[in-house]
C-alpha positions as CSV (number, residue, x, y, z in Angstrom):
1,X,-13.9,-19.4,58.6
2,X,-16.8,-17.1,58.7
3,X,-17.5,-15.2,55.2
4,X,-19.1,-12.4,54.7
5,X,-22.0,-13.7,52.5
6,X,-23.6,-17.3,52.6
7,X,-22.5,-20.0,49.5
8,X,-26.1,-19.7,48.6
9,X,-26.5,-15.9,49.0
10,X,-23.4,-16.0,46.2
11,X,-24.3,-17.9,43.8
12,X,-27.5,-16.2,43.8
13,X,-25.9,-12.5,43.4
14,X,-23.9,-13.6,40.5
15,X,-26.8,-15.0,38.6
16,X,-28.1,-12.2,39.2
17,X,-25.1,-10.1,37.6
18,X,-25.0,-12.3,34.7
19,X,-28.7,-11.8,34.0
20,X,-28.6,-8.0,34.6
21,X,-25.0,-7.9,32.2
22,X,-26.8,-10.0,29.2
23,X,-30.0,-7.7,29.5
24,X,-27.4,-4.3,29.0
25,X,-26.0,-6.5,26.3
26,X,-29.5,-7.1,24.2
27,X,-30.6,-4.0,24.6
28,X,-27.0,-2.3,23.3
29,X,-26.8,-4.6,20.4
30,X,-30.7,-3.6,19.9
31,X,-29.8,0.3,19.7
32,X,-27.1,-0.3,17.5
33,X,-28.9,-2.1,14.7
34,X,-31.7,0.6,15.0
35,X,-29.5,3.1,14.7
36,X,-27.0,1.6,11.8
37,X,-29.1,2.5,8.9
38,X,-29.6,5.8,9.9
39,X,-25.9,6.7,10.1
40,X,-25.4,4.7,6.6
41,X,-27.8,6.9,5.1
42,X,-26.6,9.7,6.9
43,X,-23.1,9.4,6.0
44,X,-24.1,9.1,2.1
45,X,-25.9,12.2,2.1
46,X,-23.0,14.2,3.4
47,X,-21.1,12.6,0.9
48,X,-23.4,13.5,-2.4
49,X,-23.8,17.2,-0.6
50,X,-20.1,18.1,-0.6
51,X,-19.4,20.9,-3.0
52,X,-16.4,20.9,-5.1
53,X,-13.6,23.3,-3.8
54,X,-14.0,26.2,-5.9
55,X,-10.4,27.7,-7.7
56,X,-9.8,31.3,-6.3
57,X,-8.8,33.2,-9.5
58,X,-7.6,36.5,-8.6
């Protein structure tokens, strides 16, 4: 049987996938704890800023 890539050549390539995935993965994890404080602090904001609905009196 002939394949298309070597054993070694393989193994290699998915080391190298893993390395590449977990890298994505950090720096993901890393922008989302950045940005989660933000957004908290954000979201309260909006909240306090709401006005109360106003009655129409006609």
């Amino acid at each position: 049987m002939n394949s298309a890539m070597p054993l070694f050549k393989r193994k290699k390539t998915s080391q190298m996938t893993r390395i590449v995935l977990l890298v994505s993965f950090i720096i993901l994890a890393g922008r989302l704890i950045f940005v989660v404080p933000g957004a908290i602090e954000h979201h309260q904001q909006k909240k306090q800023d709401v006005p109360a609905p106003a009655a129409v009196t006609r």
